[in-house]
N, C-alpha and C positions, 0 to 999 in steps of 0.2 A: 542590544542583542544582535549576534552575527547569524546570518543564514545556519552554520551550520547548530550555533544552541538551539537555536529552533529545531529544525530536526530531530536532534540530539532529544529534547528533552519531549516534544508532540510523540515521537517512537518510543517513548522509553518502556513501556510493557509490553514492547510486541517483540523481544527479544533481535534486536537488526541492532551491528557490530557498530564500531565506529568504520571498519572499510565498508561496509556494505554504507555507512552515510555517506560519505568520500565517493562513489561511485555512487549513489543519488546526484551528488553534491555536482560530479562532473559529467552525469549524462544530462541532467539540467540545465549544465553552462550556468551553473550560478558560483560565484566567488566566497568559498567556505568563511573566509574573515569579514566579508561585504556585510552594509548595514544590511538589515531583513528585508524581504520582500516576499509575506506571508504566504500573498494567492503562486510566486512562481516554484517558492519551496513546496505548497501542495501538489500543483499541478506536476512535480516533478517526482512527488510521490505517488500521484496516479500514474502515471509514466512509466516509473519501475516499480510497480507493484507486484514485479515478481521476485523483487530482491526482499522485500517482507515477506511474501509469503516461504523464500527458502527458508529462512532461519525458525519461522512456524512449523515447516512439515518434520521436525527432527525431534523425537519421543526420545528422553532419555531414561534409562533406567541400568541400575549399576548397584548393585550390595544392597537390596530391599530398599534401595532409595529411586523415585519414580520423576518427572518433570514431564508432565504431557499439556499441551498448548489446546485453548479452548478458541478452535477456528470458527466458530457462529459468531465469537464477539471480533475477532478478526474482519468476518462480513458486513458486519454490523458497522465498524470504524471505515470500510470500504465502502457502505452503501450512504454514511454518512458525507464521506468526502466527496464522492460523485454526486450527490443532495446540493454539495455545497458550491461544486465547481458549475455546475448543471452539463456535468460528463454521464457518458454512457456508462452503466454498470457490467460490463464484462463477466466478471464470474455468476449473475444469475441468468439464467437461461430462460428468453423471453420466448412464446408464443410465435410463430410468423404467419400472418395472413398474407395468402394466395389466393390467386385468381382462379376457379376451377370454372368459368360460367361455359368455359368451351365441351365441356364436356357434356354438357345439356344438347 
């Protein structure tokens, strides 16, 4: 299996092109024909995770026929990858603890 079946086939329900893999493929610096190399083809999809989420944010609807993307399971295949890589989860919005003691 080449780097880019992999991709190809790990994305295949999240609607992302074969250019938007080709532009995974080479902001990754990984060789689209090279054998696989699982964790850099993830890590390259945590990387441009903005290139899945474009082809997510586009509702289509055209002659009573509708295609609208269900972005929680999007979260959800993104909260897993970052699970797996032990990367930081970006799209959820964490808490920040601050120092306030100066204010006493």
């Amino acid at each position: 299996m080449t780097n880019k079946e992999y991709l190809t086939k790990s994305l295949n329900g999240l609607n992302v092109s074969e250019d938007d893999i080709d532009i995974i493929l080479v902001k990754g610096g990984l060789v689209a024909d090279g054998t696989v190399d699982t964790r850099a083809c993830d890590v390259s999809v945590y990387n441009r995770m903005s290139v899945v989420l474009k082809g997510m944010l586009q509702n289509v609807s055209e002659g009573g026929y509708s295609i609208s993307w269900n972005m929680e399971a999007v979260k959800m295949y993104y909260s897993a990858l970052c699970n797996e890589l032990g990367k930081e989860n970006v799209l959820v919005a964490r808490p920040k603890v601050r120092n306030r003691s100066n204010i006493w």
